[in-house]
C-alpha atoms as a printed R data frame, in Angstrom:
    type eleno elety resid chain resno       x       y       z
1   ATOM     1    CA   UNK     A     1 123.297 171.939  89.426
2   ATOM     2    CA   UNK     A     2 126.478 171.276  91.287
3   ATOM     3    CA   UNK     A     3 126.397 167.900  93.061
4   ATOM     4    CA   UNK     A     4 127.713 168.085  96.861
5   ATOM     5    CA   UNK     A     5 130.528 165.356  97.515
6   ATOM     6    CA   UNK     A     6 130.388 162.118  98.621
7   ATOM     7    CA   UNK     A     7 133.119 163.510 101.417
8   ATOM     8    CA   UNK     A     8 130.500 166.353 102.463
9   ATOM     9    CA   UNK     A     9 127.543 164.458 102.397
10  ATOM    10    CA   UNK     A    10 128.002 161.207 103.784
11  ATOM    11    CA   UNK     A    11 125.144 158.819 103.400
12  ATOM    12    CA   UNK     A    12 125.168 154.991 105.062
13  ATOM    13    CA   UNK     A    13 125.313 152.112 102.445
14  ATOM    14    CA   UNK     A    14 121.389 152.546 102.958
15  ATOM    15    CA   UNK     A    15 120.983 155.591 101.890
16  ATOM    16    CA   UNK     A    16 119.872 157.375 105.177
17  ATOM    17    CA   UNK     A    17 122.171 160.526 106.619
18  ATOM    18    CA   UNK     A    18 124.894 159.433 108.045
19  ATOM    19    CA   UNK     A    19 124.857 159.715 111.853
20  ATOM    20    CA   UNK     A    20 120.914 160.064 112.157
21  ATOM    21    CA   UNK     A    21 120.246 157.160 110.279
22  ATOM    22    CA   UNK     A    22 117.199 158.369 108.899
23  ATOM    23    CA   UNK     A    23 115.595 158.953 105.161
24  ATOM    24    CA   UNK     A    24 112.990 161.493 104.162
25  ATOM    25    CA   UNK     A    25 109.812 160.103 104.651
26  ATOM    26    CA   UNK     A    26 110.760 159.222 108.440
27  ATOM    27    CA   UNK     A    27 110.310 162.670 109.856
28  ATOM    28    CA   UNK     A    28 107.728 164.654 109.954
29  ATOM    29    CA   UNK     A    29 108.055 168.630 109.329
30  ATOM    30    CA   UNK     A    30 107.558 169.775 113.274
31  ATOM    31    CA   UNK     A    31 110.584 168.015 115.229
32  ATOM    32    CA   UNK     A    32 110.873 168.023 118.746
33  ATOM    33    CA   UNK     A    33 114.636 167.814 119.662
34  ATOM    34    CA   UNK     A    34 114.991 166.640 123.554
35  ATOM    35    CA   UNK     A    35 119.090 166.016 124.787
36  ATOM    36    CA   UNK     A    36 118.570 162.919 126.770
37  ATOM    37    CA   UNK     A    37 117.994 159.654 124.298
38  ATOM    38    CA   UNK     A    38 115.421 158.381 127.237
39  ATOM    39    CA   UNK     A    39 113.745 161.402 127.077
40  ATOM    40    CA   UNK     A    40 112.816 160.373 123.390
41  ATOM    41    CA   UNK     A    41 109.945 157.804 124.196
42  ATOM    42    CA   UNK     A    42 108.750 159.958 127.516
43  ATOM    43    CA   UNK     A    43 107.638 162.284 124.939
44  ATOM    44    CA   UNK     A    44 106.120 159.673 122.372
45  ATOM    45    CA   UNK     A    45 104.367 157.684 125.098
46  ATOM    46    CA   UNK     A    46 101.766 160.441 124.664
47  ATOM    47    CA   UNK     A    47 101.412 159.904 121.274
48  ATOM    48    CA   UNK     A    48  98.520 158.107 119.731
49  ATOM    49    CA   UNK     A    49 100.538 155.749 117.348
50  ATOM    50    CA   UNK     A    50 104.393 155.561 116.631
51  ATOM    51    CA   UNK     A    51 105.258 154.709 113.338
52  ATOM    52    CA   UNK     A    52 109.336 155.354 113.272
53  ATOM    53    CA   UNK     A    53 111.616 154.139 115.568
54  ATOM    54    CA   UNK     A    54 115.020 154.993 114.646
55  ATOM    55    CA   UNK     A    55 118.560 154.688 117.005
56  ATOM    56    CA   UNK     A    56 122.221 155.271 115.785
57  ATOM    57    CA   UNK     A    57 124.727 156.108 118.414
58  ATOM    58    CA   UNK     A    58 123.007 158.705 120.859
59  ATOM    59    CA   UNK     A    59 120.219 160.092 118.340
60  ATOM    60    CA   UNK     A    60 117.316 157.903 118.783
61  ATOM    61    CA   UNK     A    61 114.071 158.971 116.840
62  ATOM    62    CA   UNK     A    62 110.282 158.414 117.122
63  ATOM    63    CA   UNK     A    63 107.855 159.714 114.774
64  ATOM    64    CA   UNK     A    64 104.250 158.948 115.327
65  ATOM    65    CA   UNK     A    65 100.642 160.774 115.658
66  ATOM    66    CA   UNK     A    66  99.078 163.174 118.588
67  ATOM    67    CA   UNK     A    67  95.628 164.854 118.458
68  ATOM    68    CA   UNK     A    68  96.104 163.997 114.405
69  ATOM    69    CA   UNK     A    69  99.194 166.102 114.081
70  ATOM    70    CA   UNK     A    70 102.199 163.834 112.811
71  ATOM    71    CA   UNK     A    71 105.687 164.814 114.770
72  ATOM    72    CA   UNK     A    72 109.081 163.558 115.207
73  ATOM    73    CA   UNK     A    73 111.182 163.517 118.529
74  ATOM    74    CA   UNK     A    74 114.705 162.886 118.305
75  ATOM    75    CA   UNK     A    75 117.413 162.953 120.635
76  ATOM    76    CA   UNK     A    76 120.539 164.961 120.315
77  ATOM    77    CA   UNK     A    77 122.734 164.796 122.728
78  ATOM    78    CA   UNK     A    78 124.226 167.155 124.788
79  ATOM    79    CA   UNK     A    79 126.465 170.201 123.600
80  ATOM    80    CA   UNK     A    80 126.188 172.835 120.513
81  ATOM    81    CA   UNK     A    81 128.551 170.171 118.569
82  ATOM    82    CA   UNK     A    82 125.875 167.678 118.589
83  ATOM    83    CA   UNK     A    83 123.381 170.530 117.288
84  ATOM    84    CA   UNK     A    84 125.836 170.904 114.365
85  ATOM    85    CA   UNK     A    85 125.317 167.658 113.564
86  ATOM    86    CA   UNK     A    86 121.216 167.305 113.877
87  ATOM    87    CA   UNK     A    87 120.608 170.284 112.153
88  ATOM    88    CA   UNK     A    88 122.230 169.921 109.148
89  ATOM    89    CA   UNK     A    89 121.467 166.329 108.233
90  ATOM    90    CA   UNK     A    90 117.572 167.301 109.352
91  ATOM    91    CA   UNK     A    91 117.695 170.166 106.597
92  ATOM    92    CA   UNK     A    92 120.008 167.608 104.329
93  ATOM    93    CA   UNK     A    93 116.606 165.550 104.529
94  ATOM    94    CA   UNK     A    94 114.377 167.891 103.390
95  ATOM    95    CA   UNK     A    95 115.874 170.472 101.281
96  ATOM    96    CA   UNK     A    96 119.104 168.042  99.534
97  ATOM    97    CA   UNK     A    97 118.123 165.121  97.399
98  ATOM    98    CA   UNK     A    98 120.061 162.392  98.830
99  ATOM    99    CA   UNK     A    99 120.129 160.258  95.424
100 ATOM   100    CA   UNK     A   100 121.364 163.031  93.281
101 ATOM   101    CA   UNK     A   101 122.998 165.195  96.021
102 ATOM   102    CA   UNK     A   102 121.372 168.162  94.904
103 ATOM   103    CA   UNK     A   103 119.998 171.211  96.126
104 ATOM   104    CA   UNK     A   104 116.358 171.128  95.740
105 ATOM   105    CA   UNK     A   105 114.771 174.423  93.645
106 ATOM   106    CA   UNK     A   106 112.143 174.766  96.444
107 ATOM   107    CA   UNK     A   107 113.183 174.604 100.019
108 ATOM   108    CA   UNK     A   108 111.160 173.558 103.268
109 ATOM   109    CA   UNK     A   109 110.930 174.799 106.393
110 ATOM   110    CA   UNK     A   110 110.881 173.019 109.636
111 ATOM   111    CA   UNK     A   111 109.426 173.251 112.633
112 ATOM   112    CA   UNK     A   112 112.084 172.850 115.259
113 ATOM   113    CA   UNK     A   113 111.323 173.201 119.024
114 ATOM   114    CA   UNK     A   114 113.465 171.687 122.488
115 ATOM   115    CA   UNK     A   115 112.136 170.816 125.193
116 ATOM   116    CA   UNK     A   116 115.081 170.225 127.595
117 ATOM   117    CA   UNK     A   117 116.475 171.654 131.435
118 ATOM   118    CA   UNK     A   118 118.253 174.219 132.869
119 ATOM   119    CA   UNK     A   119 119.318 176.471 134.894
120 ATOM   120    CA   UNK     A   120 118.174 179.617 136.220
121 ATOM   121    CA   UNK     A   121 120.121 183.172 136.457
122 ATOM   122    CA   UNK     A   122 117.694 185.542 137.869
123 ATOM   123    CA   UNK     A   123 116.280 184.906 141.567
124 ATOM   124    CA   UNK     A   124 112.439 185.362 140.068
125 ATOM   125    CA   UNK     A   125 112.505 182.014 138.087
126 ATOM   126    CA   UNK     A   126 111.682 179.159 140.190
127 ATOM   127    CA   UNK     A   127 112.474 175.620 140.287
128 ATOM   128    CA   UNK     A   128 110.186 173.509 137.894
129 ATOM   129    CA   UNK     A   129 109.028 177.132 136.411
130 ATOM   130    CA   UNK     A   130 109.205 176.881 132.277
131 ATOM   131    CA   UNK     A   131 111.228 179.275 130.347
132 ATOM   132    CA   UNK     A   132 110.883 180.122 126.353
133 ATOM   133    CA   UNK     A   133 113.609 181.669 125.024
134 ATOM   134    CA   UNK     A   134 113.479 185.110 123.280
135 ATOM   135    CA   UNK     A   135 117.242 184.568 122.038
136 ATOM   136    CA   UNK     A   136 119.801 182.222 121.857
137 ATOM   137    CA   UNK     A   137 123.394 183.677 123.551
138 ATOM   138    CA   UNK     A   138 126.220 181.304 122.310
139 ATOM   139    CA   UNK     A   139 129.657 181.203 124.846
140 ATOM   140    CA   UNK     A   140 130.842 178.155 122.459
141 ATOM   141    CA   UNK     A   141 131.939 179.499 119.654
142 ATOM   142    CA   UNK     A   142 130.164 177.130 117.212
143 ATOM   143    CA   UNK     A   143 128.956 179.741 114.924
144 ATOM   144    CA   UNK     A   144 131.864 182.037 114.484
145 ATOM   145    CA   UNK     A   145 132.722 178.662 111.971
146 ATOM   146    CA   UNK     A   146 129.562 180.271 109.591
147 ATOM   147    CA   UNK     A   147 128.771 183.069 108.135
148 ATOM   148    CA   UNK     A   148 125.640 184.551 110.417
149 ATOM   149    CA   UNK     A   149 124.095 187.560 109.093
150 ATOM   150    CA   UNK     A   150 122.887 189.662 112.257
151 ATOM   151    CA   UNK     A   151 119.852 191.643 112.795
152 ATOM   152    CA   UNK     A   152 120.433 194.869 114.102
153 ATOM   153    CA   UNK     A   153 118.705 194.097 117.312
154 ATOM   154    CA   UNK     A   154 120.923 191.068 117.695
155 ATOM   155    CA   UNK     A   155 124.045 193.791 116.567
156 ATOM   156    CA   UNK     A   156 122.748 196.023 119.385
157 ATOM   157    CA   UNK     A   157 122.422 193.817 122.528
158 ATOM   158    CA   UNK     A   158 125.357 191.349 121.556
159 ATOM   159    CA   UNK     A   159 127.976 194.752 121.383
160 ATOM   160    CA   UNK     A   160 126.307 195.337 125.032
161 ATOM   161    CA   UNK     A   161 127.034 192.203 126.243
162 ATOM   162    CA   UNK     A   162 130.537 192.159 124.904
163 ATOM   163    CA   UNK     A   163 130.991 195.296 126.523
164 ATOM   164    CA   UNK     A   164 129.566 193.521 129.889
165 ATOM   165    CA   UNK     A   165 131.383 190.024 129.306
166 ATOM   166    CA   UNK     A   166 134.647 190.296 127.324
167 ATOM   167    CA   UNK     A   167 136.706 187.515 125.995
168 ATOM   168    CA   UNK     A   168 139.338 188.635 127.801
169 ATOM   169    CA   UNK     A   169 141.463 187.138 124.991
170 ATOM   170    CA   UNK     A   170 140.516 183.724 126.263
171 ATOM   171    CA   UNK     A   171 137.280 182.566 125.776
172 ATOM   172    CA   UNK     A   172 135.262 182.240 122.210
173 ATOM   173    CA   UNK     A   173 133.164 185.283 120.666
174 ATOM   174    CA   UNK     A   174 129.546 185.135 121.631
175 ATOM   175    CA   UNK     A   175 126.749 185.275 118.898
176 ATOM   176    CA   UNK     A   176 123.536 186.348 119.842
177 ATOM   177    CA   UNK     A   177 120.062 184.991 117.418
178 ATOM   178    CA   UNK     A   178 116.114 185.924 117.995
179 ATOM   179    CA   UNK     A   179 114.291 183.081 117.717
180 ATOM   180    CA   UNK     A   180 113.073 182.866 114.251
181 ATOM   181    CA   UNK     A   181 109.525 182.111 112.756
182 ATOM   182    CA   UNK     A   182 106.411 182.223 114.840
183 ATOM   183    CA   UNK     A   183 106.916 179.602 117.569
184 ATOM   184    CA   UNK     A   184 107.653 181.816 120.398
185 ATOM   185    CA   UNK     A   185 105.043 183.263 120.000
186 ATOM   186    CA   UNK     A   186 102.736 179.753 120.336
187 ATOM   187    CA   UNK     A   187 104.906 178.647 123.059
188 ATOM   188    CA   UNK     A   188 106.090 181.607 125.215
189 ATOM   189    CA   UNK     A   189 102.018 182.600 126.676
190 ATOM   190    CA   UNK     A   190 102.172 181.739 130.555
191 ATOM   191    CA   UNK     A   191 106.302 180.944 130.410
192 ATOM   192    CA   UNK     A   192 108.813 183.352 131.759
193 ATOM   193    CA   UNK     A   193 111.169 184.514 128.853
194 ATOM   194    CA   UNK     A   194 113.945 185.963 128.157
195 ATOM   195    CA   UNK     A   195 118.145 185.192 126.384
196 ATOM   196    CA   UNK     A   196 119.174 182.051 127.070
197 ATOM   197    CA   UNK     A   197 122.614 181.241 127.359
198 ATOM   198    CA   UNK     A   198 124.422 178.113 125.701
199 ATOM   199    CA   UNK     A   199 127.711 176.946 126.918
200 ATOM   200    CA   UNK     A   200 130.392 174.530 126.137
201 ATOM   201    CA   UNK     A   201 130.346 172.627 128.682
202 ATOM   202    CA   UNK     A   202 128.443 171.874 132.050
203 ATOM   203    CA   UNK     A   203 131.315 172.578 134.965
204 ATOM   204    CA   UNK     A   204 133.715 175.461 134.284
205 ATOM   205    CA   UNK     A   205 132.091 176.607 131.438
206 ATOM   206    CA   UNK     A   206 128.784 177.215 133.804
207 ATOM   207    CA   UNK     A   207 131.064 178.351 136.513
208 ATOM   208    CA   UNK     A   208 130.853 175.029 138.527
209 ATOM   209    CA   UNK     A   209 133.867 174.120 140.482
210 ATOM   210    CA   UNK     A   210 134.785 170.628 141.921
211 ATOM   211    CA   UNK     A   211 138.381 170.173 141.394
212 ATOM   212    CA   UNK     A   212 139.202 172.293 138.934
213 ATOM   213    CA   UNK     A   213 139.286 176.128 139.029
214 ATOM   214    CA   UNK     A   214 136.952 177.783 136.464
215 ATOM   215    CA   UNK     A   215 139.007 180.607 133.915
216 ATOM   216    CA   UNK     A   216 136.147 183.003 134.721
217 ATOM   217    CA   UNK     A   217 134.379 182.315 138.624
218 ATOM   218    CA   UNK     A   218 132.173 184.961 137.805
219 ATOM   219    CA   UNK     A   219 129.981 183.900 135.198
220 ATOM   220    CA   UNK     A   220 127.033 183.305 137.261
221 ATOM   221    CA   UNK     A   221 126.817 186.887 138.562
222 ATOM   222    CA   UNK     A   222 127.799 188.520 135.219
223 ATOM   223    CA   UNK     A   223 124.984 186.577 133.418
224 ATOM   224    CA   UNK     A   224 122.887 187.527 135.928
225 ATOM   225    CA   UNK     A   225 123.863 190.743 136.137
226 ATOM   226    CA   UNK     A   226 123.691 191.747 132.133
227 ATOM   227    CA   UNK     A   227 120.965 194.326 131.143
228 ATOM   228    CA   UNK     A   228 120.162 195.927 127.975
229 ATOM   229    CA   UNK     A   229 116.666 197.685 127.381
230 ATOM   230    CA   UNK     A   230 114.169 195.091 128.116
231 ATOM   231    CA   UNK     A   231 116.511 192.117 127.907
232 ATOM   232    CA   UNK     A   232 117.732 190.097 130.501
233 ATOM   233    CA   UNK     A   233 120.022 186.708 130.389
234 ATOM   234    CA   UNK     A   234 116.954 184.161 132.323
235 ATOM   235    CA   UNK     A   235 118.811 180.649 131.964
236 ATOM   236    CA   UNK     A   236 121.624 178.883 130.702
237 ATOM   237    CA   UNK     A   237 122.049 175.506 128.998
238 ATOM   238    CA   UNK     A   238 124.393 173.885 126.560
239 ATOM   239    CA   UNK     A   239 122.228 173.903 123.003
240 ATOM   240    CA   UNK     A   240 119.887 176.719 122.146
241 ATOM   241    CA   UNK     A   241 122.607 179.138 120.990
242 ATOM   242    CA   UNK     A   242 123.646 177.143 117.947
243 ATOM   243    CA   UNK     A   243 119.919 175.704 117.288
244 ATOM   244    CA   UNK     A   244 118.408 179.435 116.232
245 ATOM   245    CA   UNK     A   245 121.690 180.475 114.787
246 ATOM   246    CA   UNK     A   246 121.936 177.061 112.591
247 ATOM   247    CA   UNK     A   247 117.407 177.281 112.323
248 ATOM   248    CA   UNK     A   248 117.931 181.134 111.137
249 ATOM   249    CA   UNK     A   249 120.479 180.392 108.268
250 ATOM   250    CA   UNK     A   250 118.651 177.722 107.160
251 ATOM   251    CA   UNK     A   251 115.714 179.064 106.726
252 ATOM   252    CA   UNK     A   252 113.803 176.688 109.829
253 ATOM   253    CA   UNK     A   253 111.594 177.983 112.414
254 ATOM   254    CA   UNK     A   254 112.901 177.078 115.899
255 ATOM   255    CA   UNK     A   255 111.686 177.372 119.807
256 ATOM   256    CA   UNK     A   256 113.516 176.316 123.080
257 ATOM   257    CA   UNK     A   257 111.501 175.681 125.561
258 ATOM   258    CA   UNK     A   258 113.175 174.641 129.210
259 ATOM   259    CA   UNK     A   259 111.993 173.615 132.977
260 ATOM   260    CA   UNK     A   260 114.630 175.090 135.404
261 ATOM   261    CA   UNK     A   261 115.631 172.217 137.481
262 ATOM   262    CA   UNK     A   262 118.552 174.703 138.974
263 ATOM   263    CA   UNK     A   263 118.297 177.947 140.299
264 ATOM   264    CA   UNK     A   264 121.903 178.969 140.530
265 ATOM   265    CA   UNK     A   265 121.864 181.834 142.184
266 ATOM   266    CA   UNK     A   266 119.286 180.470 145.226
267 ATOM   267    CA   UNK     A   267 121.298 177.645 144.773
268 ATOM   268    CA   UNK     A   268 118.313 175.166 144.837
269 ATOM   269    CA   UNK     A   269 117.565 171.903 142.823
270 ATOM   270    CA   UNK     A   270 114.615 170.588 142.012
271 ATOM   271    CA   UNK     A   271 112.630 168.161 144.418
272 ATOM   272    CA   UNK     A   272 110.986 166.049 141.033
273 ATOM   273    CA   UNK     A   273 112.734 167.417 138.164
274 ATOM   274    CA   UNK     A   274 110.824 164.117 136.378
275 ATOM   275    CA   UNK     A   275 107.635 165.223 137.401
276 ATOM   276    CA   UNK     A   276 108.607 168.824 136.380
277 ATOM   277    CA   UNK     A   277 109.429 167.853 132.585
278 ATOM   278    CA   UNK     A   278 106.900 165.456 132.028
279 ATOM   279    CA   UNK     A   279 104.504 168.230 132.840
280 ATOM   280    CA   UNK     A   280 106.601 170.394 129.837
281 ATOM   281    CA   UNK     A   281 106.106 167.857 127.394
282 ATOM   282    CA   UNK     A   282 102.351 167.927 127.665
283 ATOM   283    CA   UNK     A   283 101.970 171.258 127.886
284 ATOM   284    CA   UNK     A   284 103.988 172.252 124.691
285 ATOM   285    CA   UNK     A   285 102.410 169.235 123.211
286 ATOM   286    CA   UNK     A   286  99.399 170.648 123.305
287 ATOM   287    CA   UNK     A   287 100.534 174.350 122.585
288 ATOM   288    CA   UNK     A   288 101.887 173.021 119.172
289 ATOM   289    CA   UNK     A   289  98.298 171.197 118.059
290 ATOM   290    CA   UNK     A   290  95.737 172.722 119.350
C-alpha cells in the first residue's frame, strides 16, 4: 500500500499529529469540538474522571468519563480553516497508521458533534434558544478545494440559494451538506432547526460594520430572507459548513449544535450567554449517553 509522505503527514518527533499533538489511544470515538480553548474544561468539569489533557497552540484536549461513556472535547478554534485542520488529523488518528503511514483496510467512524454560539436570522429564535443544524451552508469557500459529491437534495436547495445569493463575481461558491449519520436526529428533539450558515469571518463577512464597509450590506436580510420548500437559513456561525462537508467525505458522523447569543435581526444580545451555554453542554451531554 502506498505510504503518504512525510511532507503530507507531518507527525512531531513524538509521534503524535502534528498540530493536535495527540496519538491514537488519546481520543475517544465521540468528540465534542467547542471553538473557545476555555470552553474545553467547562465541558469536562462535568465529567466523572479526565484522563487526557492535551494543549498545542489553540487546540487543547480533554478526554475523560461521563455516565460511563468515554468522550473527548477539543478545542478548535475559530474559522472553517481551523476545521481543516481538526478534521483531518482526527480521521489521520483513526483511520492512517501513523508508524507506517498507511491507510488502514478497515476504516472508523467518528462521532463528531459542536457545541458552540451564534447568531440568529429569523425573528422566531430567541436569545439563549438552542439550534441543531439540518445543513451546513458554507460562504468560505473551504470546500470548493475537495472534491464533494452532492446529494440531490443538497443539488436542489444550494442551485436555489445561488439563485437567491449570487457571487456576484466576488465572493466564494457556497456548498451546501445534510448532516450526516444519525446525530441530528439524537440531538435536534426540543431544538429549533434548520441550515446554518458558516462564514469567513465575524465582521463583513456577517455583515457587521465598524469601520469598514461590508462588499455585500445585505447579507443579514438575504439569509433571512432565503426559502426553499421546508428550508429556511436559522443561524450563522463561522464552522459548521466545512465540519459536515469534511465529516461526509470522510465517512464521520457529525452534529452542530448552537445557543444563539445574537439575534441579528431583533438586534438583541444575550443577558448570560455563560449561563446559556453551560446549560447546552449538559443538555447534549446527556442527549449523547443516555
Amino acid at each position: 500500500m502506498k505510504q503518504i509522505p512525510e511532507s503530507e503527514l507531518i507527525l512531531n518527533k513524538d509521534g503524535s499529529v502534528y498540530h493536535l499533538n495527540l496519538h491514537p489511544e488519546e481520543i475517544s470515538d465521540l468528540i465534542i469540538n467547542v471553538g473557545d480553548p476555555d470552553r474545553v474544561v467547562k465541558v469536562s468539569r462535568f465529567f466523572d474522571s479526565v484522563e487526557v489533557k492535551k494543549q498545542k497552540r489553540e487546540f487543547v484536549t480533554h478526554t475523560g468519563f461521563y455516565n460511563n461513556r468515554r468522550i473527548t472535547v477539543l478545542s478548535t478554534g475559530i474559522g472553517t480553516d481551523n476545521i481543516d485542520i481538526v478534521y483531518n488529523e482526527l480521521d489521520a488518528l483513526v483511520n492512517i497508521n501513523l508508524k507506517t503511514r498507511e491507510i488502514k483496510d478497515k476504516l472508523s467512524s467518528l462521532k463528531l458533534v459542536r457545541i458552540g454560539t451564534s447568531g440568529a436570522l429569523q425573528k422566531n429564535i430567541p436569545v439563549d434558544g438552542f439550534v441543531c443544524s439540518s445543513f451546513g451552508l458554507g460562504l468560505d469557500g473551504l470546500l470548493n478545494f475537495y472534491n464533494m459529491p452532492v446529494t440531490e437534495e443538497e443539488s436542489e436547495i444550494l442551485e436555489a440559494f445561488n439563485n437567491h445569493y449570487p457571487t456576484l463575481g466576488r465572493l466564494p461558491a457556497s456548498y451546501i451538506t445534510k448532516s450526516p449519520g444519525n446525530l441530528f436526529e439524537i440531538l435536534s428533539p426540543g431544538m429549533h432547526s434548520g441550515i446554518t450558515a458558516s462564514c469567513s469571518g465575524f465582521y463583513g463577512p456577517q455583515g457587521r460594520e465598524l469601520r469598514l464597509t461590508p462588499y455585500r450590506v445585505d447579507i443579514v436580510e438575504r439569509l433571512n430572507a432565503f426559502k426553499f420548500k421546508d428550508h429556511l437559513i436559522t443561524n450563522f456561525e463561522m464552522e459548521t459548513g466545512a465540519m459536515y462537508g469534511l465529516a461526509r467525505m470522510l465517512g464521520h458522523h457529525c452534529c452542530s449544535v448552537n445557543v444563539i447569543v445574537a439575534n441579528r435581526l431583533a438586534q438583541k444580545y444575550s443577558e448570560d450567554a455563560e449561563k446559556s451555554m453551560m446549560k447546552l453542554i449538559e443538555h447534549t451531554l446527556q442527549k449523547l449517553t443516555s
